[in-house]
Structures are given as C-alpha cells and as structure tokens.
N, C-alpha and C positions, 0 to 999 in steps of 0.2 A: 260193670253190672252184668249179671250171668246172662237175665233176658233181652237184650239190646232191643228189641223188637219194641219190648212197653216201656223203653227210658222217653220220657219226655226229653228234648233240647231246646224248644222252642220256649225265650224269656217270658213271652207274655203270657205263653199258656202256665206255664209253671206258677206266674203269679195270679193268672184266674185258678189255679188250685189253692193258694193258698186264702187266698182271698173267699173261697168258699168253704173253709175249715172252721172248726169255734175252738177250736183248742190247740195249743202248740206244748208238748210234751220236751221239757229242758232234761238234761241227761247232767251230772255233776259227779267228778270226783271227790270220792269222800273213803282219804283212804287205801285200805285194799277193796274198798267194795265203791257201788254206785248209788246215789241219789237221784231217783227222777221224779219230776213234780208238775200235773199238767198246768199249765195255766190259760186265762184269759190273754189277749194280743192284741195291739195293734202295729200293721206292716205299713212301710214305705219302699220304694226303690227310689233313691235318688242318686244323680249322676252315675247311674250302672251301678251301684251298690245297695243291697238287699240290708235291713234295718227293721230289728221288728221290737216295741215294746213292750215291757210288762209290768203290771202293780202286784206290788207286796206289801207286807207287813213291815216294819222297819224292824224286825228284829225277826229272829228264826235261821234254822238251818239252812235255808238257800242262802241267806243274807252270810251267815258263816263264811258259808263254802265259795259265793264269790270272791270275799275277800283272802281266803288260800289262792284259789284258783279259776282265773278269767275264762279256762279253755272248756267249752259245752259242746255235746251234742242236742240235736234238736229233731222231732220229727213231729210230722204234722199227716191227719189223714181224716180223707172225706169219699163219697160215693159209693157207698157200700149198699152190695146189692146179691142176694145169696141166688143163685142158679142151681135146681135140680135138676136127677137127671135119673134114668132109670135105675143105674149101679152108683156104687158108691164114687167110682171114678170119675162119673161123668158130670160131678157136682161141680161147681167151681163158685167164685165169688170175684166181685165186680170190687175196686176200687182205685182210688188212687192216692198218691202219699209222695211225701217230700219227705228229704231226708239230710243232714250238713253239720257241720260244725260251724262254731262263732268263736267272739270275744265277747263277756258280761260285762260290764260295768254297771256301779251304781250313779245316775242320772242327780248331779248337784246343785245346775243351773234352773233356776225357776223356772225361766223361760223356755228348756228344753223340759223338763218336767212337762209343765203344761202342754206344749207340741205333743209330747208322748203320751200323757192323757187324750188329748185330741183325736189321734191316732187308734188308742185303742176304742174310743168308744163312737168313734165315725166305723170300725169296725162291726158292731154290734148294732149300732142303731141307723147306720145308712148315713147320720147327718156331720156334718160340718161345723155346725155352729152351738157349740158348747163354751161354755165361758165358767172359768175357775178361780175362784179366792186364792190367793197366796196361803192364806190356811188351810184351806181344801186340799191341796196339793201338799204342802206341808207335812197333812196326819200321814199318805202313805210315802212309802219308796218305788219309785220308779228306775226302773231296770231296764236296760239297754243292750242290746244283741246286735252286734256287727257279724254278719255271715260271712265265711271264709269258705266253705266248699258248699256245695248244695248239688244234690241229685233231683229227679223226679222221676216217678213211673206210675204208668198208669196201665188197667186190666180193665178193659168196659166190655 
C-alpha cells in the first residue's frame, strides 16, 4: 500500500468498517473485460476467517460468471466526508474502504442458506431473530465469499 500511514491492520477495526458499509461491490471476470455488481451483504468472521454473504437471483450473469470462475475481487466503502479548502489543493475527502480478493460459491445447504440469510439481514436490520421457510429461501440463491487477501485504509 503506497500510504502506509492510512492502511488499517488492526482485525476488529477493519471489521467495524465493514460492518458499517451497506454495500459490498464483487469484481468478476468476464472474459477479456470485467463485471462488477454491488450488492446487499451479510459478514461473519469465524475462527479467523472473514465470510461475507450475498442474495441473488437464481439466474443471471453473476450466476454465470461464478460458475466459470470462483476468483473475485471485492471492495467495500463508507465515511465519506468532502473537506474544503481555499485552493483547489487544499481540498480533500474523508473515507474509509476495504478492499481483497475471495472464493464465490453458490450456498446448496438449506441450512447454510438460511445462516446466510440471517447474516445478511442481522446486517441491515440490527436483529438476530429472523426465521425462514424452506421456500423462502428456496426462490433466491445465496452466495458465499470466502476472503483470501483483504486490505484496509482509512482518510478521516
């Protein structure tokens, strides 16, 4: 990282960043070109290992492109905050942002389904205690992201 100074290292800060983002932007090769697609999330860290879920459609182009290829980039970003300044230089902007690679899969097991449900919308709604039909979970696909490298930095 060029500015060592704003890399985040510390795990739990990194995960109160991510944890205050609403969108995780997936990165897909497709090709000679790129697919990125943001979506809705829910994160875990368990045993040292970063896990963040997603719903889809059960069909479409990400749905494609997982099944070519597992290897994603990801980046996620929050705290944005614009700083004036008399000149143009003296302007700057506040944020902070995560940024990594993973492995996609598509999520088969009901039971992890559901979890990843859970997941995302204890995300969004703060709560815990959601409960899902086998059919509910059924209409979409749920997608699965294993993180493999991950940065952070931050500008406040």
């Amino acid at each position: 990282m060029r500015r060592a100074d704003r890399e985040v290292k510390d795990g739990e800060r990194i995960n109160e960043i991510i944890n205050a983002c609403d969108c995780c932007r997936l990165g897909f090769i497709d090709g000679d070109s790129t697919y990125i697609v943001p979506l809705n999330f829910g994160f875990i860290e368990e045993d040292g290992k970063r896990v963040f879920y997603f719903h889809s459609a059960k069909e479409g182009k990400k749905i494609e492109l997982i099944r070519t290829n597992r290897v994603v980039g990801f980046e996620l970003d929050t705290n944005h905050a614009l700083h004036s300044g008399e000149k143009a230089c003296d302007y700057s902007f506040s944020f902070s942002s995560v940024i990594g690679k993973g492995t996609v899969s598509i999520v088969e097991d009901i039971d992890e389904k559901k979890k990843g449900f859970q997941y995302i919308m204890s995300h969004y709604s703060g709560s815990k205690q959601w409960a899902f039909t086998d059919a509910e979970v059924n209409r979409v696909t749920i997608i699965k992201m294993e993180v493999t490298e991950i940065s952070c930095k931050e500008h406040l």
